[in-house]
VEXTOR-928379 format. One record per residue (C-alpha): residue number from 1; x, y, z. Coordinates in Angstrom, 3 decimals. Example, Ala and Ser with C-alpha at 12.3 -4.5 7.8 and 13.67 -1.06 7.14 Angstrom:
   vexvo          x          y          z
       1     12.300     -4.500      7.800
       2     13.670     -1.060      7.140
REM end
This chain:
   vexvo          x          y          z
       1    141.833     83.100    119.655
       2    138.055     83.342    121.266
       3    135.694     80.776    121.000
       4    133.724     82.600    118.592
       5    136.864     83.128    116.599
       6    137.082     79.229    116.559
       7    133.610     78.615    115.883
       8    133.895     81.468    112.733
       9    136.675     79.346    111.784
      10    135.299     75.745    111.600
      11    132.089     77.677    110.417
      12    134.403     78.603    107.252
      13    135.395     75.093    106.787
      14    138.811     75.794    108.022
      15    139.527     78.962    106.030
      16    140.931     81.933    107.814
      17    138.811     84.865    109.595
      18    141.481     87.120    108.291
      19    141.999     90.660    109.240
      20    138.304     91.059    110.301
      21    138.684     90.340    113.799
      22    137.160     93.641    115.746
      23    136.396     93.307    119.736
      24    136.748     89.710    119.883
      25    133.904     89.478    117.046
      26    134.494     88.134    113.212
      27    132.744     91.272    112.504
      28    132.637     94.450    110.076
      29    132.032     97.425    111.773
      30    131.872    100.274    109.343
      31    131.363    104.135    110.808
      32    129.305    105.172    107.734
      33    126.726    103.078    106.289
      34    127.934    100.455    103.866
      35    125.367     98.714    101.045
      36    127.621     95.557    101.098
      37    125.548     93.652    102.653
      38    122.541     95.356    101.682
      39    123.596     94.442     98.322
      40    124.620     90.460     99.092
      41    120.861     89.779    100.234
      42    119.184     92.184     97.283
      43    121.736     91.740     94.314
      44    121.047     93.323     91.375
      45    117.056     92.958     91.369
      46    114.427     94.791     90.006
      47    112.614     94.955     92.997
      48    112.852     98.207     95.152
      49    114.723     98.352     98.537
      50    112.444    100.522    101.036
      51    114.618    102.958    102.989
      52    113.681    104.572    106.399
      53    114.805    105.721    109.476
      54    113.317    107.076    113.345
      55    113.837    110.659    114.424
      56    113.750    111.896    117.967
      57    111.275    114.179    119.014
      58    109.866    115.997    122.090
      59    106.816    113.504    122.152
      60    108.965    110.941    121.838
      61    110.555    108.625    118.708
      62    109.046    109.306    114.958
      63    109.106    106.981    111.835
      64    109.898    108.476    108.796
      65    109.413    106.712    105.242
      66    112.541    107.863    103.739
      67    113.312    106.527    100.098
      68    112.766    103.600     97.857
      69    115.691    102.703     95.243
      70    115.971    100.048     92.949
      71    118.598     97.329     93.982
      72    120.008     97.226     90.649
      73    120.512    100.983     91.221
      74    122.191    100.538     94.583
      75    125.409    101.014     93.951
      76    124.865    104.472     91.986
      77    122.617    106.028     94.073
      78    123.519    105.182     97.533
      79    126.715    107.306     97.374
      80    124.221    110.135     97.370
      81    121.884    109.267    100.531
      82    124.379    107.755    103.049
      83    124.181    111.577    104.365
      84    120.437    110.581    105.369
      85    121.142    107.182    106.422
      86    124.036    107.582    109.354
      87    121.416    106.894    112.383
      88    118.906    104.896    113.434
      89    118.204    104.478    110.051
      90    116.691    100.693    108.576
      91    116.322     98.880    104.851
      92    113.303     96.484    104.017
      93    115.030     93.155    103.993
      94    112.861     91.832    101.138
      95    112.201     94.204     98.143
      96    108.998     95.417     96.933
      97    107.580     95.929     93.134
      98    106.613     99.290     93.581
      99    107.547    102.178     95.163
     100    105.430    105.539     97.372
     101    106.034    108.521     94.798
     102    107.371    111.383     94.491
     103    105.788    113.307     97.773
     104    106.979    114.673    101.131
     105    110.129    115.832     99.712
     106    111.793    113.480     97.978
     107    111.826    115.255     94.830
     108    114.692    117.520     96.169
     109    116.374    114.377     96.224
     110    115.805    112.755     92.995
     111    113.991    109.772     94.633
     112    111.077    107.917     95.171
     113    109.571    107.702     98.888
     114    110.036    104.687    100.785
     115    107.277    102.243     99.801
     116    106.912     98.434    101.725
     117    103.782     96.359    102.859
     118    102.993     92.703    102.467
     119    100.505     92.910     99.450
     120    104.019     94.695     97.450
     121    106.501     91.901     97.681
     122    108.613     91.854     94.884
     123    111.335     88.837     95.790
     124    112.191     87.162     99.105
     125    115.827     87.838     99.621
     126    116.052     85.771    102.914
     127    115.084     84.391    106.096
     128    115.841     85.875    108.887
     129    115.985     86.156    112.658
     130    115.789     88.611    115.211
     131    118.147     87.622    118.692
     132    117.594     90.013    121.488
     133    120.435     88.178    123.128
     134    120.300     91.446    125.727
     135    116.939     90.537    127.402
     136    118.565     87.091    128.298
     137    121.953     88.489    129.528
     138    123.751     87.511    126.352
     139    126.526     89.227    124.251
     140    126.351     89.276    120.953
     141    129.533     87.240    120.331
     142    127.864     84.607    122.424
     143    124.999     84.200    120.623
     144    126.809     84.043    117.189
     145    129.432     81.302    119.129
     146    125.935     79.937    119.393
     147    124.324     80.399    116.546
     148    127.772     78.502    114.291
     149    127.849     75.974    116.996
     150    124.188     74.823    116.324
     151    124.873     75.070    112.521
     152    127.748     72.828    113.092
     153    125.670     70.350    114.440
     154    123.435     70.784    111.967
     155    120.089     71.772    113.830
     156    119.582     74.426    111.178
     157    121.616     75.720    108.131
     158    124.400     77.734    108.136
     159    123.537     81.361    108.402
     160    124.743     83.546    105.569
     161    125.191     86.607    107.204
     162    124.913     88.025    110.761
     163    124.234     92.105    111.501
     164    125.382     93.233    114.533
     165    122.716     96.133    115.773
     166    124.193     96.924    118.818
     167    122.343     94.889    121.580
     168    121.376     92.150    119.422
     169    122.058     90.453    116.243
     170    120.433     89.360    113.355
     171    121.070     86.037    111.187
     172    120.468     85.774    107.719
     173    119.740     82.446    105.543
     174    119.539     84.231    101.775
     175    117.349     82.354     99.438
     176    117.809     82.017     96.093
     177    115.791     79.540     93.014
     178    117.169     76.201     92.425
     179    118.264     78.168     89.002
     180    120.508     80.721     90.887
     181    117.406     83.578     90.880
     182    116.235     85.779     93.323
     183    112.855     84.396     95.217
     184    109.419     85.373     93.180
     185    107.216     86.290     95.987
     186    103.852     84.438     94.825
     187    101.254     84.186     97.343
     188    101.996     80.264     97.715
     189    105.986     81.189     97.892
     190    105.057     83.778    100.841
     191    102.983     81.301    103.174
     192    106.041     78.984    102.629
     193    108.575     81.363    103.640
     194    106.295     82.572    106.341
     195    106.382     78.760    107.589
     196    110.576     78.642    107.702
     197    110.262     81.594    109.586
     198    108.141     80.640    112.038
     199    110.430     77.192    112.614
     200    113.726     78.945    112.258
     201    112.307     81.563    114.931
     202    110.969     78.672    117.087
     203    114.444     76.611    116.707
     204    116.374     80.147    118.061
     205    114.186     81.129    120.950
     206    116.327     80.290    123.669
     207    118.718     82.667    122.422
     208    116.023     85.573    122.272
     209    114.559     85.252    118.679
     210    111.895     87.611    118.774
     211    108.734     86.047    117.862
     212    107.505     89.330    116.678
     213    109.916     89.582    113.777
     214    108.241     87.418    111.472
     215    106.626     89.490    108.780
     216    107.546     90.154    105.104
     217    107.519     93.855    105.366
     218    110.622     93.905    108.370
     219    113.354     96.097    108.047
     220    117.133     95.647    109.910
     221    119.154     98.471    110.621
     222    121.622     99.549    107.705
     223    125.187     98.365    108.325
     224    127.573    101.131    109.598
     225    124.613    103.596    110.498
     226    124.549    104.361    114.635
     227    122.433    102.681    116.520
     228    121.752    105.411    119.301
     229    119.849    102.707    121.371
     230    123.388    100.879    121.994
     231    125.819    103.906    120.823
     232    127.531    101.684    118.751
     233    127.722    101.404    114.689
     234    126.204     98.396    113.311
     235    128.679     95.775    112.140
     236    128.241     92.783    109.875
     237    129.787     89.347    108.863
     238    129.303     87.664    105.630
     239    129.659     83.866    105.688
     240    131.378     81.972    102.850
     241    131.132     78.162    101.827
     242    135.221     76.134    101.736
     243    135.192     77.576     98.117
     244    135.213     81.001     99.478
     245    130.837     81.650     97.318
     246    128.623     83.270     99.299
     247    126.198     80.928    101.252
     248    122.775     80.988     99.470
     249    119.660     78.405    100.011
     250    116.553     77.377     98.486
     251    113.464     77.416    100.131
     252    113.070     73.874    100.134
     253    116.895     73.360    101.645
     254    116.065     75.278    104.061
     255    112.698     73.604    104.805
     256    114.398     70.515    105.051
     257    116.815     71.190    107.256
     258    114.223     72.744    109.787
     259    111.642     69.771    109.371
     260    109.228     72.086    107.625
     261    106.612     70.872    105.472
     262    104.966     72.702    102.763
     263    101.281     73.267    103.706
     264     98.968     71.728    100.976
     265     95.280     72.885    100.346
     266     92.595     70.679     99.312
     267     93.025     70.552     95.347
     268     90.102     72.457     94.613
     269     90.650     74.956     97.305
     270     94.636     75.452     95.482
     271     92.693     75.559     92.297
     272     90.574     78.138     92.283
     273     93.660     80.023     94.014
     274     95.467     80.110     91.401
     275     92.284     80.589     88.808
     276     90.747     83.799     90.216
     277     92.517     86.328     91.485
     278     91.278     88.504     94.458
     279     92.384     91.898     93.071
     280     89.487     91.988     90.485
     281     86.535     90.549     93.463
     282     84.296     93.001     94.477
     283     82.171     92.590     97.140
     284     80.858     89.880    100.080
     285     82.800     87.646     97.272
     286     86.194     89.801     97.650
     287     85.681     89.988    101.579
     288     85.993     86.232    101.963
     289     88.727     85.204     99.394
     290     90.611     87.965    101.317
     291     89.807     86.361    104.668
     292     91.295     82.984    103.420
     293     94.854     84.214    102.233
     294     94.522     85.916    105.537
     295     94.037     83.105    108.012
     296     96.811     81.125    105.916
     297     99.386     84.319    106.668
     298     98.199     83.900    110.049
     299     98.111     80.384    110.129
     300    102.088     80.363    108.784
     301    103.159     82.801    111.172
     302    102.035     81.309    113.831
     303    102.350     77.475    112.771
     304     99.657     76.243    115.138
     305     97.084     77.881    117.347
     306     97.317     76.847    121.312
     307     95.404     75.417    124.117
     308     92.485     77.840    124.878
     309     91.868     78.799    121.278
     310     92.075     75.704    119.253
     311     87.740     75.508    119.042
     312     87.750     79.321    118.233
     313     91.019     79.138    115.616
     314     88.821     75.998    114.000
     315     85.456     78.026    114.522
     316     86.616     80.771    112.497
     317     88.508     78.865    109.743
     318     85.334     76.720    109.037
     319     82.927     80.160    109.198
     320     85.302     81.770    106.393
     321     85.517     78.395    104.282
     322     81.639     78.159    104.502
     323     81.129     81.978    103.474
     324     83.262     81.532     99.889
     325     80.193     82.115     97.469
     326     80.048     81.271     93.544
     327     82.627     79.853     91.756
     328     84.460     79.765     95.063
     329     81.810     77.526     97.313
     330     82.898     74.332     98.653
     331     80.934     71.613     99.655
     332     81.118     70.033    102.843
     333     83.633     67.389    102.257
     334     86.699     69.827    101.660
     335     85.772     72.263    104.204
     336     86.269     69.145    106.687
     337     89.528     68.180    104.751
     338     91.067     71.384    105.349
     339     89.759     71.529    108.426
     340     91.166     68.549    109.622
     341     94.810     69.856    107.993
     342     94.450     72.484    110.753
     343     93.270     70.083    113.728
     344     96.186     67.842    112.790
     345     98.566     71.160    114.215
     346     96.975     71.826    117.683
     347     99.145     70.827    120.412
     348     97.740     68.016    122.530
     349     99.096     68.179    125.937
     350     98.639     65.444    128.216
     351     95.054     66.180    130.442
     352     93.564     68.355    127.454
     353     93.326     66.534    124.216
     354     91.157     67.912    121.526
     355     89.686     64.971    119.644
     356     88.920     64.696    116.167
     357     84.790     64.112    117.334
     358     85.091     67.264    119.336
     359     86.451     69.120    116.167
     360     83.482     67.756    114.029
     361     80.965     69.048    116.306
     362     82.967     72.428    115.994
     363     82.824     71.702    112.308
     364     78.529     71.510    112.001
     365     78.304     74.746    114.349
     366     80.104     76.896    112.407
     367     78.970     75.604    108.924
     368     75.249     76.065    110.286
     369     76.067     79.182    112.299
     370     77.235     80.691    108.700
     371     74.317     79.907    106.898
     372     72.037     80.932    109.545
     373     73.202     83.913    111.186
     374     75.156     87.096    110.175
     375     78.677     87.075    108.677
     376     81.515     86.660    111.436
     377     83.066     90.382    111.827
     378     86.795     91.421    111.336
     379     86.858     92.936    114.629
     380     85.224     89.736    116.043
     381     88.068     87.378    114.482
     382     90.846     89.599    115.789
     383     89.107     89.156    119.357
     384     89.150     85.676    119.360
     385     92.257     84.667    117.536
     386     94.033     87.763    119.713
     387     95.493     89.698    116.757
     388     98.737     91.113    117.641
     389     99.667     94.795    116.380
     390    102.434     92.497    114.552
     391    100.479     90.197    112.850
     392     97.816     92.887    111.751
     393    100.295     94.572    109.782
     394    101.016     91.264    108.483
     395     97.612     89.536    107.727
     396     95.241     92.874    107.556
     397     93.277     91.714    110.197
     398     92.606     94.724    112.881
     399     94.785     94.507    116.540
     400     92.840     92.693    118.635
     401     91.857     94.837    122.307
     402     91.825     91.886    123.798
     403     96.009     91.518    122.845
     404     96.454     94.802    124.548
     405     96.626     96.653    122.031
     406     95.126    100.082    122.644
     407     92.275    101.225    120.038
     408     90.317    104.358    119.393
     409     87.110    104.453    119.309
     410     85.034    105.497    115.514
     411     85.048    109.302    116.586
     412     87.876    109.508    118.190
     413     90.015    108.012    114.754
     414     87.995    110.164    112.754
     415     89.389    113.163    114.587
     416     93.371    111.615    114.222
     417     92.647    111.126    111.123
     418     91.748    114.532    110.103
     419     94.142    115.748    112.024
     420     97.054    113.899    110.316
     421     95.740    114.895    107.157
     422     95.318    118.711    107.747
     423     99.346    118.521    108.509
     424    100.242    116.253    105.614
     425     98.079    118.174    103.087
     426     99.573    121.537    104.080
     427    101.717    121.847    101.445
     428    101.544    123.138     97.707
     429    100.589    119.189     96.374
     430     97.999    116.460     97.745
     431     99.483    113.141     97.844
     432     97.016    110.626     96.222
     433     94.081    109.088     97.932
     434     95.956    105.594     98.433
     435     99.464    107.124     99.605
     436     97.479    108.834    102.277
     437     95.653    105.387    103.022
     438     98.867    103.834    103.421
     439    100.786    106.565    105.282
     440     98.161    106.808    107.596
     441     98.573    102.746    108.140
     442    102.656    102.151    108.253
     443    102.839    105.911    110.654
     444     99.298    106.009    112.751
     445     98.535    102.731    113.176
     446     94.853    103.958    111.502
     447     93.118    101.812    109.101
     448     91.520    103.840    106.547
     449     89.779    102.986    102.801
     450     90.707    105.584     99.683
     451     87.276    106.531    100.058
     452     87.383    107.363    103.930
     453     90.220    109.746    103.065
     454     88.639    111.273    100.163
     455     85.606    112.137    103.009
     456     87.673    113.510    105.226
     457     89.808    115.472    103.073
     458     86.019    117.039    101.832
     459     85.120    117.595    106.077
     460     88.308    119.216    106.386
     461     87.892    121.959    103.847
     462     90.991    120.225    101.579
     463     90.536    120.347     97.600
     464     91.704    116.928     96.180
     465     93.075    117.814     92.670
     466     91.938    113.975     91.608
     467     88.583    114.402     92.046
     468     86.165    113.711     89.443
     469     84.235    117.016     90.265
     470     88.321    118.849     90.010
     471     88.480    116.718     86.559
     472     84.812    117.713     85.102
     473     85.399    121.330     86.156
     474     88.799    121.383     84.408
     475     87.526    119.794     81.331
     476     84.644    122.262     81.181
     477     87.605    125.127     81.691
     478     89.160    124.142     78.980
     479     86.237    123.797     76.516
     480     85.695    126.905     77.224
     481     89.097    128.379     76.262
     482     89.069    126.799     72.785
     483     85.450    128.289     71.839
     484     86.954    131.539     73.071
     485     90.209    130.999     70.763
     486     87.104    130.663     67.763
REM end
């Protein structure tokens, strides 16, 4: 027997592997894609399961939004797509509450498209992380051997599930209420999770966690589909407890074991969070609330800010607690306590300390420098906390340049834009204002409001059936008819 075969077995508790033992791995590996374990993280939910998959093409790889099904309609419908599913094809690991119509031909199929962002979480079905054991030389069954031995001695939980993608492999923790439930995904739940993922990620980066795969919205590759990356069908393993149950875990188990501790705001601050919600803000009012859940996203993610940008992380924090307006202004006192709740994470290396005075003096400039001068710009937060391409999609903040990420300049996205939307709007429907918005986010990497896209579909000649000029003239149509019918 291997060593991983040994480590799957005191992993078990002493149970047997069984007949599952495939190229020295305690693996499934299916050669047609298999829900099982799609199923064992989403159960039989409400939430919707966001299908998609990449295509090759002569200018090079293309992402395709595929379907969105209900989980507790998984086992019906999937049957019917594993046709569309057999390569490089991916599920959303957590499930969303809605899903992206009926366009770009899914109604052939009977389905909904393929629907997933951060602001549409539905439940949390697990944490999760990403090894690219490859990059560091390792196989995969060395990294699981790896991964049980360091559960064994208890450095993090047992996983409940590892997928095998090929190169890499992924390890699953599935979450569950203390009541047996799947995860709500409330706003406070999400920074939470976002904080065991960061430490879980942290804890497995010697083995090649990638950093990267933090966000809400990820996908994995579906189990038995080909990855053609590796040319190899992905496999999984599902990890039982000595009474042969599926392992599940709380959020708080799991933030135990990994030493996390739930980040508290300052009372009113978690207050008026849970009294006014930003989805009916308009305004400079909106703009800032927004800016707060994101620098908490961002703040999870990342779990501390580092040498070099601790002044501008506590700059920016203290600019966007300072700008909350109304019912929502604090006074000075509890932007300095949850200031100092950030200072307390910055890593203080020997020969650079960053005292407490030096963080009050950072404190008064940006509390003055808000009421003062103009409002601190999106584009100038990403440049100074370095916005990844990652943690944009994540926290809605734009890619910073400065990150290297490549960005078009005004013109130059209005033309891409346009251009993406003659093609998509080609057919014999127009997908709604807000599909397009998001489409052109999750495929082109453009940021775009409903009412951008409604201007550019009027530049571009296009006839947007949900207009209210399209509505009035209908209306008036119709009047019309009945005086002729009298």
């Amino acid at each position: 027997m291997t060593i991983a075969a040994e480590l799957v077995r005191e992993y078990c508790r002493g149970g047997e592997p069984g007949e599952q033992h495939v190229n020295d791995f305690e693996i499934i590996q299916p050669t047609v894609p298999d829900m099982v374990p799609i199923e064992a993280l989403h159960r039989d939910g409400d939430g919707y399961i966001s299908f998609a998959r990449e295509r090759a093409t002569a200018t090079g790889p293309e992402w395709e939004e595929l379907f969105a099904i209900q989980a507790r309609d998984l086992r019906n419908v999937f049957p019917s797509i594993v046709g569309e599913l057999c390569q490089d094809s991916y599920f959303s690991v957590n499930s969303m509450f809605r899903h992206g119509g009926r366009g770009w031909g899914m109604k052939d199929l009977g389905l909904f498209r393929g629907f997933r962002n951060r602001l549409s979480l539905r439940h949390l079905t697990a944490v999760f992380a990403d090894l690219d054991c490859h990059k560091l030389g390792i196989s995969p069954g060395q990294a699981v051997g790896a991964v049980i031995d360091g559960a064994i001695a208890r450095r993090f939980p047992k996983p409940s599930m590892f997928l095998y993608s090929g190169r890499g492999v992924w390890c699953f923790w599935t979450l569950e209420t203390a009541d047996g439930e799947l995860v709500r995904a409330w706003p406070e739940t999400v920074q939470f999770w976002a904080q065991c993922q960061h430490a879980i990620t942290g804890v497995l980066s010697q083995l090649g966690a990638d950093a990267a795969a933090r966000d809400s919205a990820r996908v994995a590759r579906v189990p038995g589909s080909l990855s053609t990356a590796a040319a190899a069908h992905v496999g999984y393993y599902l990890g039982v407890d000595g009474e042969g149950k599926r392992l599940t875990y709380t959020l708080e188990e799991l933030a135990e074991c990994l030493g996390v501790k739930r980040r508290k705001a300052a009372a009113r601050v978690a207050a008026k969070s849970q009294e006014l919600v930003a989805r009916g803000a308009k305004g400079a009012a909106a703009r800032w609330r927004y800016d707060l859940d994101r620098f908490r996203l961002l703040w999870a993610l990342r779990g501390s800010f580092p040498v070099g940008m601790r002044s501008k992380a506590l700059n920016v924090w203290c600019q966007i607690l300072a700008s909350l307006s109304g019912v929502d202004a604090l006074d000075r006192e509890t932007i300095i306590d949850e200031a100092r709740q950030l200072w307390e994470t910055f890593p203080q290396p020997d020969g650079e300390p960053y005292t407490w005075a030096a963080a009050l003096r950072v404190i008064d400039s940006a509390i003055s420098a808000r009421r003062q001068r103009r409002p601190i710009r999106h584009d100038t937060i990403s440049g100074l906390l370095e916005i990844t391409l990652e943690e944009s999609r994540v926290c809605g903040w734009p890619p910073a340049t400065a990150a290297g990420v490549p960005q078009l300049d005004r013109n130059a996205a209005k033309q891409r834009r346009r251009e993406l939307l003659r093609e998509w709007c080609s057919g014999p429907t127009v997908p709604a204002l807000r599909d397009l918005a998001e489409r052109m986010e999750s495929e082109a990497g453009l940021k775009a409001t409903a009412a951008t896209i409604r201007t550019d579909l009027e530049a571009i000649g296009v006839l947007n059936p949900r207009s209210k000029a399209v509505r009035a003239k209908r209306r008036s149509a119709r009047t019309k008819s009945q005086r002729k019918l009298f």
